[in-house]
N, C-alpha and C positions, 0 to 999 in steps of 0.2 A: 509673029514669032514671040514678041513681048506677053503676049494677053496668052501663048501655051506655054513657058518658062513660068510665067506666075503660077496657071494653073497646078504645073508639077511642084512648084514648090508647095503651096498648097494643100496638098495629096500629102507630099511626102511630111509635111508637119503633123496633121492628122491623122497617119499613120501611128508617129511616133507618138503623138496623147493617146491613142489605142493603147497601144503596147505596154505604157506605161498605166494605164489605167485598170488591163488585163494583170500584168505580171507581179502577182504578191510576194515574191521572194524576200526573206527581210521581214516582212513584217510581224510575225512570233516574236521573233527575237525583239523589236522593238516595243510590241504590246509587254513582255514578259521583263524587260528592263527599266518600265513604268510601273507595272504591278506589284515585281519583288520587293522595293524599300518595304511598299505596304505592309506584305503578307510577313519578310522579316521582323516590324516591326510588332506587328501584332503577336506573332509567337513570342517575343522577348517579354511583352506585355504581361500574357498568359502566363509565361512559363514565371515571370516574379511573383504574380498573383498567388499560381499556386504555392509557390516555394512558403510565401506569407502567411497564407492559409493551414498550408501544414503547421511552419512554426507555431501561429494563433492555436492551434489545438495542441501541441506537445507542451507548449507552455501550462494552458489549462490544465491539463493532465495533470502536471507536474502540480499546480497550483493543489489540485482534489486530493490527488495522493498525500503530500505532503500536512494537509490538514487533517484528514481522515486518522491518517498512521499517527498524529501529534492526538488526536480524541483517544482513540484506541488506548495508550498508553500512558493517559496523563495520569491515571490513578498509581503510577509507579516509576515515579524518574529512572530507574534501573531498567526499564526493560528496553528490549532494543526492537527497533521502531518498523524493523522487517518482519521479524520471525516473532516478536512478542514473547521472547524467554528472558528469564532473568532468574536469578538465585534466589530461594525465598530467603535468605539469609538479610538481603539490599530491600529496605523497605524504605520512605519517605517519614517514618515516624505513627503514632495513630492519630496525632492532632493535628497535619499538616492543611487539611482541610477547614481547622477554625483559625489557624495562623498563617499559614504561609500560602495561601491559595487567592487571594486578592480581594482580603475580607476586613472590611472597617466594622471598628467597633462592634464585635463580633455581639458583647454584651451592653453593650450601650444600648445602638438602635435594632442591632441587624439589619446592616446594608451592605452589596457587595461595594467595591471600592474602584467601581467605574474598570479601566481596560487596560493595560499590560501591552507595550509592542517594542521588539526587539529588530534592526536590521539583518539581515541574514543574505550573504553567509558569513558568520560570526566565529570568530574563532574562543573567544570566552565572554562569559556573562556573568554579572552580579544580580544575587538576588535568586530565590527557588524557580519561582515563576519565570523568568528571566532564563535559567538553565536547559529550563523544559522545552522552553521555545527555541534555543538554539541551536538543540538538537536536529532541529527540519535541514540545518546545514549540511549535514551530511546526505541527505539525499539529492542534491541540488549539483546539478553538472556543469561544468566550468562556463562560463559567461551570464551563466542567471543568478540574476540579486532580485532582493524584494523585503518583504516584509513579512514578521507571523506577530499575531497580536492574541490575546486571550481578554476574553470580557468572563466578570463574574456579576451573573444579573440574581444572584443568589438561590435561584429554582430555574434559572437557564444558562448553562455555561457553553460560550461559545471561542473556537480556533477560527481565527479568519487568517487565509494567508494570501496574499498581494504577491505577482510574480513579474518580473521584466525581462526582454532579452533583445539586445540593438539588433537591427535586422537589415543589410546593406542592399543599399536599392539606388537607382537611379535617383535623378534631383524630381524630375516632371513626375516619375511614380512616387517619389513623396506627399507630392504637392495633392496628389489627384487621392492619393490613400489617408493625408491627411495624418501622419504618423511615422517616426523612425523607430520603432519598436515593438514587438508584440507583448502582449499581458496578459496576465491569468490570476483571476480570484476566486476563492473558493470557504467556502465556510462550512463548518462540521461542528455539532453538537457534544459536548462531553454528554455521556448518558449512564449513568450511575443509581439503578434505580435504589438496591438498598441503601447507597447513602441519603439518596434523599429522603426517605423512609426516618432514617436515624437523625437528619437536620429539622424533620418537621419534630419529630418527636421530644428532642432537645429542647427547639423553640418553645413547644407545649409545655413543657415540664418548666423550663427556667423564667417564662413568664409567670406560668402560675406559683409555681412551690417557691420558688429559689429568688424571682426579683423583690428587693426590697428585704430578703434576710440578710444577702452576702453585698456589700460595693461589686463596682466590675470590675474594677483593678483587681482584688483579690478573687474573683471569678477568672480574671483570667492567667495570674497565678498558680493557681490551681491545675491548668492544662501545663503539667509535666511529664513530656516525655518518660516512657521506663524502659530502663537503660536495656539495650540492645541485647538481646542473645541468639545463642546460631536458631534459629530456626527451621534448621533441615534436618533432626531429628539425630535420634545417635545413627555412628557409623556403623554398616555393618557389612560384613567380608563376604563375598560372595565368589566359590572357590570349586564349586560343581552344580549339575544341569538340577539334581535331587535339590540340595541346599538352596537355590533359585526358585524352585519351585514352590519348596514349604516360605520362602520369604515373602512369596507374593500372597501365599495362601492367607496368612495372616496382615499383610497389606492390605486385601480389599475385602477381608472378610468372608472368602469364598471357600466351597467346599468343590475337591475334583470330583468330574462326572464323567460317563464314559457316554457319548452322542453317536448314532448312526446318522452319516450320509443321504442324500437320496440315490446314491447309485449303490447304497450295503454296504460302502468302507465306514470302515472303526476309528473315531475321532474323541481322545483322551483331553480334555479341557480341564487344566493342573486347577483353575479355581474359575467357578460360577460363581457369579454376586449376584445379591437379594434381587438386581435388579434386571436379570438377567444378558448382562455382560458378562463374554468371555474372555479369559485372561489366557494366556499362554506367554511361560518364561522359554528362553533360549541364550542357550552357554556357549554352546562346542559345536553346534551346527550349523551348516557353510549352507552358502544362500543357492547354491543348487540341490542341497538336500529339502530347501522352503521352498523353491518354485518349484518343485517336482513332486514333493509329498506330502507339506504343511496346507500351503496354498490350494491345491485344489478343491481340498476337504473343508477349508471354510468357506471358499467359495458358496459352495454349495449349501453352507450349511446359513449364511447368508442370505443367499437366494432364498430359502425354505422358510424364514422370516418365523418357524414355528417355535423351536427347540432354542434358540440365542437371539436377541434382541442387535449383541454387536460384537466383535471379536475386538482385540487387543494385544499387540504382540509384544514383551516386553523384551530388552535384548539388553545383558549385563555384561559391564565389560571385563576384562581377564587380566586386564592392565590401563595405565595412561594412555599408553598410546592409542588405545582403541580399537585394536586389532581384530577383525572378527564379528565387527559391527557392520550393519547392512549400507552398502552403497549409495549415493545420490538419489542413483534411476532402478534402484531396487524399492526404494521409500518410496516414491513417487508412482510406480506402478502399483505398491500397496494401497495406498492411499487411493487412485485410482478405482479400485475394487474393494473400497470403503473398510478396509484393515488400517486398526490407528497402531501405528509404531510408535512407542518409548524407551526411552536411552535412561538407562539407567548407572551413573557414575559409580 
């Protein structure tokens, strides 16, 4: 009786390591609750990394832009640093380039005066050079600082601009990225070829004729300013679409033509220039009488590449206010279809 009691205990232990060795219930959930930290972890990884990545590239961006738009417009502290308009009336002077551009002893040796660099974003600066660069501040979005610098290497003048922006991350993804911050640098060339044209020439002229007649104190002396006047020409009233027309005629020197289309319509071009650019003024007409009747006709006349090299549309205002001047995405669709729009004060 002993030796069959054993035996069924036996049996019945056996059984039940079967059973358990059969029955996987449980165990997903258990694989999936060792795996998760993992997989969580890794997405958290990822998703910083990319976050990084993007900042690292907006920053650069910002860095190019900001040097680029500062070369663009270094030849004119007035002009503004998106659009590149300015008044011709706002100039920097004609001699800013032998004095205020970061030039030692202009007459002495002729050497630039090594490099120029301003923190940014600045709210004012001393000094030309120093104005010009603080300008970049304005395009700079709240948490980015850095740097914009100007080198004058005298026949290479360069914007270099240094950007930063803290960038919150874990402590261990510091450690492993090696950085709390993104950055972006970027360097842009001033590129002025008539001036350098007029600096070589200068140089030729005042070594050979001029060093050794004049001291360079009184050479440089001699660089005075003259005195300012408007330089946007006299005012003139512009008070119908005829009167608009005869003004541009004698602004760019053109005579009206009458041009056919390639589909037969009749396109009156108020002034052709020697160069074969078309002008067209406009006073009193609304921008669906120009995307309905003006516009298609140059289009085409465009396209035809034979009879006008480029069209031009000048549009004169009726008042301050502006009224009657062509809209945002009205310009923008011009432009698009290679018509240069000008606004005429």
């Amino acid at each position: 009786m002993f030796l069959v009691r054993l035996v069924q205990q036996l049996a019945v232990r056996h059984r039940r390591l079967q059973s358990l060795r059969v029955n996987e219930e449980g165990s997903f959930t258990l694989e999936a609750s060792l795996v998760f930290p993992l997989i969580l972890l890794c997405t958290v990884t990822l998703l910083f990394v990319g976050m990084y990545a993007y900042q690292n590239v907006f920053v650069q961006q910002l860095a190019r832009t900001a040097a680029e738009r500062l070369a663009f417009s270094w030849n004119n502290s007035h002009k503004d640093l998106v659009t590149g308009n300015y008044n011709p009336s706002e100039t920097d002077g004609l001699y800013w380039r032998l004095t205020h551009d970061s030039v030692t002893d202009l007459f002495g040796m002729l050497s630039g005066s090594g490099t120029t660099e301003v923190i940014i974003p600045s709210g004012s600066a001393s000094g030309h050079v120093e104005n010009k660069l603080a300008k970049s501040s304005a395009l700079l979005p709240q948490g980015v600082t850095g740097t914009a610098k100007y080198a004058n290497y005298l026949f290479d003048h360069q914007v270099e601009v240094k950007l930063t922006k803290s960038f919150l991350m874990p402590k261990q993804l510091k450690r492993w990225l090696d950085s709390e911050q993104t950055t972006g640098r970027a360097v842009s060339h001033v590129v002025e070829s008539v001036e350098l044209i007029r600096l070589t020439d200068i140089t030729r002229t005042y070594f050979k004729a001029i060093k050794g007649r004049i001291s360079p104190q009184k050479a440089r002396e001699a660089l005075v300013e003259p005195i300012q006047d408007n330089l946007s020409g006299p005012s003139v009233s512009i008070k119908s679409e005829r009167q608009a027309a005869a003004y541009l005629k004698s602004l760019v020197g053109g005579t009206e033509v009458i041009l056919t289309t390639t589909s037969g319509k009749s396109r009156t071009v108020d002034a052709l220039d020697a160069r074969g650019i078309g002008h067209q003024a406009f006073y009193n007409m609304t921008e669906f009488q120009l995307r309905t009747e003006q516009m298609p006709k140059d289009i085409e006349l465009l396209d035809q590449r034979t009879q006008v090299k480029g069209i031009v549309w000048h549009f004169f205002k009726k008042d301050a206010s502006g009224k009657g001047m062509p809209s945002n995405s009205f310009r923008k669709e011009l432009e698009r279809k290679g018509i240069v729009v000008v606004i005429h004060n």
